[in-house]
C-alpha positions in Angstrom: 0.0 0.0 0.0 2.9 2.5 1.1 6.4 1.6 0.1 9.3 4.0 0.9 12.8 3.2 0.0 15.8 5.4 1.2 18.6 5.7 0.1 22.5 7.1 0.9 23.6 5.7 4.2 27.5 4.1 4.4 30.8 4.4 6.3 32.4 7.4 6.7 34.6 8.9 9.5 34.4 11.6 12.1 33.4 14.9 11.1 32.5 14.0 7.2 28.7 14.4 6.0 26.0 12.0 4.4 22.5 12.9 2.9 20.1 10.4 3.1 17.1 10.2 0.8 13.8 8.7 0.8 10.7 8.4 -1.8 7.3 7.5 -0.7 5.1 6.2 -2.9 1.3 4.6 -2.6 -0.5 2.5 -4.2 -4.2 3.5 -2.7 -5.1 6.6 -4.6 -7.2 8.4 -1.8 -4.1 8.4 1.0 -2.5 12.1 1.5 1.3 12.3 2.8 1.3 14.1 6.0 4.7 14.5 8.2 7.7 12.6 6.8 11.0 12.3 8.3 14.0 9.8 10.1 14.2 7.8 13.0 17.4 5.9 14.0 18.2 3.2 16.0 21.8 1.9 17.3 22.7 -1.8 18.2 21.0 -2.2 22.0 19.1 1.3 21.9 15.5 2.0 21.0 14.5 3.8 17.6 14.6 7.1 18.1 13.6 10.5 16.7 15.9 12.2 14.7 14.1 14.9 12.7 10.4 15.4 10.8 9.0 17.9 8.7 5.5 18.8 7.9 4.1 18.8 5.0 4.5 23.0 4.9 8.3 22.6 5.5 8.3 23.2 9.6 11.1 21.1 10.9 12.2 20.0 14.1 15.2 17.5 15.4 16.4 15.8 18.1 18.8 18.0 20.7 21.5 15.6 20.0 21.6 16.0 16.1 20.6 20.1 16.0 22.7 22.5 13.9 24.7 19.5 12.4 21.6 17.6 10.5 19.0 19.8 8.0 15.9 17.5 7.0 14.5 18.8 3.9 11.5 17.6 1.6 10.2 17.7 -2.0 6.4 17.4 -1.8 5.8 17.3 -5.6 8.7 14.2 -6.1 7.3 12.6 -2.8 10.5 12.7 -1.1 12.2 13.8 1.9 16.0 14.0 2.9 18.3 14.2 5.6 21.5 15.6 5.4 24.1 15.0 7.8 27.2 17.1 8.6 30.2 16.8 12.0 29.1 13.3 11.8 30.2 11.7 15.4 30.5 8.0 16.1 27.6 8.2 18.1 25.4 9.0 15.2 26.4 5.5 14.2 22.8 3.9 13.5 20.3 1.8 11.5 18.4 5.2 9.7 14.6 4.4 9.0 12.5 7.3 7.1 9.1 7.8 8.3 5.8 8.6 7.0 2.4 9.8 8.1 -0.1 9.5 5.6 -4.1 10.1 6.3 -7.2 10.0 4.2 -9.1 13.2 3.8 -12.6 13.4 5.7 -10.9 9.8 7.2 -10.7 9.3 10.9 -7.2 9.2 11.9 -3.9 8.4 10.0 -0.9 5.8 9.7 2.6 5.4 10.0 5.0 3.8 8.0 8.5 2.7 7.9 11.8 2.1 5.2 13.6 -0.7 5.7 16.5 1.0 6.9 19.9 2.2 6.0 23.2 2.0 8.1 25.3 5.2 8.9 28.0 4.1 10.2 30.8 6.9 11.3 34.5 5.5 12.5 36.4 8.0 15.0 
């Protein structure tokens, strides 16, 4: 029904940048895409937030990843980005994109989930 597929993640070391990418796409006509944005989650942790943007461009991020990471979206290609810069071994994670889509005069809306891409950053 919803399929999004990212793109972008690797290896790179301390203080170096990565952009991420992400397209959504749907195969039920009548869904709208709502927030999108990236989650994280490193070996032992739980998934966390890491940034989302509305579907106007409003943008907020986690404490630990503000001023370094800029999340970004293209509402006519369906897609959303992330780009990363000072990366720090601790950023070392599994990065999932998110999406909220809903269905107009619906009740309600659902999330849905990439299948991931590793960031992995070497001191």
């Amino acid at each position: 029904q919803v399929q999004l597929v990212e793109s972008g993640g690797g290896l790179v070391q301390a203080g170096e940048s990565l952009t991420l990418s992400c397209t959504a796409s749907r195969s039920d006509i009548r869904l709208r895409l709502n927030t999108m944005g990236w989650f994280r989650q490193a070996p032992g942790k739980q998934r966390e937030l890491v940034a989302t943007i509305s579907s106007g461009g409003s943008a907020s991020y986690a404490d630990s990843v503000l001023w370094r990471f800029t999340v970004s979206r293209d509402n006519a290609q369906k897609k959303v980005y992330l780009r990363m810069n000072n990366l720090k071994p601790e950023d070392t994670a599994v990065y999932y994109c998110h999406a909220n889509y809903y269905i107009p005069f619906g009740s309600g809306s659902s999330d849905y989930w990439g299948q991931g891409t590793q960031v992995t950053v070497s001191s």
